[in-house]
C-alpha positions, 0 to 999 in steps of 0.5 A: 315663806313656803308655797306648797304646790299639788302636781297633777297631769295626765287625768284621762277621763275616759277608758283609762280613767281610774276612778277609785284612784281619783278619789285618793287623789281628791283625799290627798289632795284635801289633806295636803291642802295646796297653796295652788293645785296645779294640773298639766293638761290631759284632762280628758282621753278623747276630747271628742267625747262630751262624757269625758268633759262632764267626768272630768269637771265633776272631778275638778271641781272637788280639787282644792282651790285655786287651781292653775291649769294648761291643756295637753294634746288630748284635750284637743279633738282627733277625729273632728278634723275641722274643730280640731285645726280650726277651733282646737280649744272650743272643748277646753275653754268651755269646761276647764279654763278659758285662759290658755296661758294663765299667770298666777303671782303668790307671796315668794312665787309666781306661776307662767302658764304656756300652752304646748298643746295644737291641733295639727299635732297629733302627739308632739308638742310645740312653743309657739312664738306667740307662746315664748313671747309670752313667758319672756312678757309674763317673767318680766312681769314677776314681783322682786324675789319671786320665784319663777316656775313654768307649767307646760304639758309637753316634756324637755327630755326623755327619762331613762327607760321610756324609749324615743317620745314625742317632747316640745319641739326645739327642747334645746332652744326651749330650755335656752329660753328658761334660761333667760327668763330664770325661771326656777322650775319647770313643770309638766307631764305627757309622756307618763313617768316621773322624772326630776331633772335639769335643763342643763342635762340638756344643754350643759352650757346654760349659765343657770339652767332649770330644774324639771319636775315631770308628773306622771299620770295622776288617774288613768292605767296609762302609767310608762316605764317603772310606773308602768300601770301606776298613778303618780303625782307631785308635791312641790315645796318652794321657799325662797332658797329651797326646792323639796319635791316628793314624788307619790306614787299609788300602791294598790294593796293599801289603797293610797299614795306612798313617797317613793321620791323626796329630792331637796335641791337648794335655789340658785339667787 
């Protein structure tokens, strides 16, 4: 059996939201038809601005059901200091989810969401213990023969061409951690460029290692790098032995999304 996964981060609903994008994105989104929609943080630009929440669910709630979420480092305040140290996710789980790290188990795949994203950060990102005690708990709980997949916001490595940025604290023990719970892929967003890659990139002596899948922004003229000014997404296909991600990427003079990407990579046992 094959799960079909729609990857979506880095929204942005607020200046840089580009609406007439987001309608593609909802269209492709109908026609793909997703087992999960799967959106990895940074739903809003400013997580002060309540506009941006009204915009943001008006859009998620045309997407495809069921939908399986984890906030960014934007969807916490910046200049209500108090909220933002104090009461991070009041925002977030009033209008988006209020589970923080969700878990999801499908036919042949299960989802581990783990939350990257704190308020006495202003970019960076960081697994916290009570975060990785809660992928090592979640993983253990996975049905036999399902496949494993992780969806954080923060990034494990920084693509070629997009300088020095701001990933998971720890990147190397983080993605030793993947390792041992044999988590198959790892899905995230942040830095706004696409990338498919491996744990192993990063610490080559990892027995398994991990496959990164990294979105870049769905909706907003943030794009970085070779997507610069430029939406991109995600879909994921998971079978039993096969991993297929295409990589999408908006081309503005025939209004829709393109595969740029398509990357195949066989399952290890």
């Amino acid at each position: 059996m094959t799960i079909r996964l729609m990857h979506v981060s880095d929204v942005h609903a607020g200046p840089p939201f580009a609406a007439e994008v987001a309608a593609v994105v909802l269209r492709e989104a109908q026609t793909y038809a997703p087992d999960v929609f799967v959106v990895s943080g940074d739903f809003v630009q400013r997580a002060d601005e309540n506009a941006q929440w009204q915009t943001i669910t008006s859009w998620l709630a045309q997407t495809p059901q069921p939908r399986f979420v984890v906030p960014g480092n934007h969807d916490v305040p910046l200049y209500n200091v108090w909220d933002r140290l104090f009461n991070p996710y009041k925002q977030y789980t009033t209008h988006i989810s209020s589970d923080l790290m969700p878990v999801m188990h499908l036919a042949g795949v299960s989802l581990i969401g783990a939350n990257t994203a704190f308020g006495w950060t202003i970019d960076g990102g960081y697994l916290s213990p009570v975060q990785q005690a809660h992928i090592r708990s979640a993983a253990a709980s996975v049905p036999a023969g399902n496949r494993r997949v992780v969806v954080m916001h923060h990034h494990l490595v920084n693509p070629p061409g997009v300088g020095r940025r701001n990933r998971v604290a720890n990147p190397e023990a983080i993605a030793t951690l993947l390792d041992e719970c044999q988590i198959d892929v790892v899905m995230c967003g942040h830095i706004h460029v696409s990338y498919i890659g491996h744990t192993r990139d990063l610490v080559p002596t990892l027995p398994r290692g991990t496959i990164i899948c990294q979105a870049g922004t769905a909706t907003s003229h943030r794009g970085k790098g070779r997507e610069r000014h430029t939406c991109a997404f995600n879909t994921i296909e998971i079978s039993d032995s096969l991993l297929v991600i295409r990589r999408h990427v908006y081309d503005s003079r025939c209004q829709q999304f393109v595969v740029h990407v398509e990357h195949h990579e066989e399952l290890q046992a």
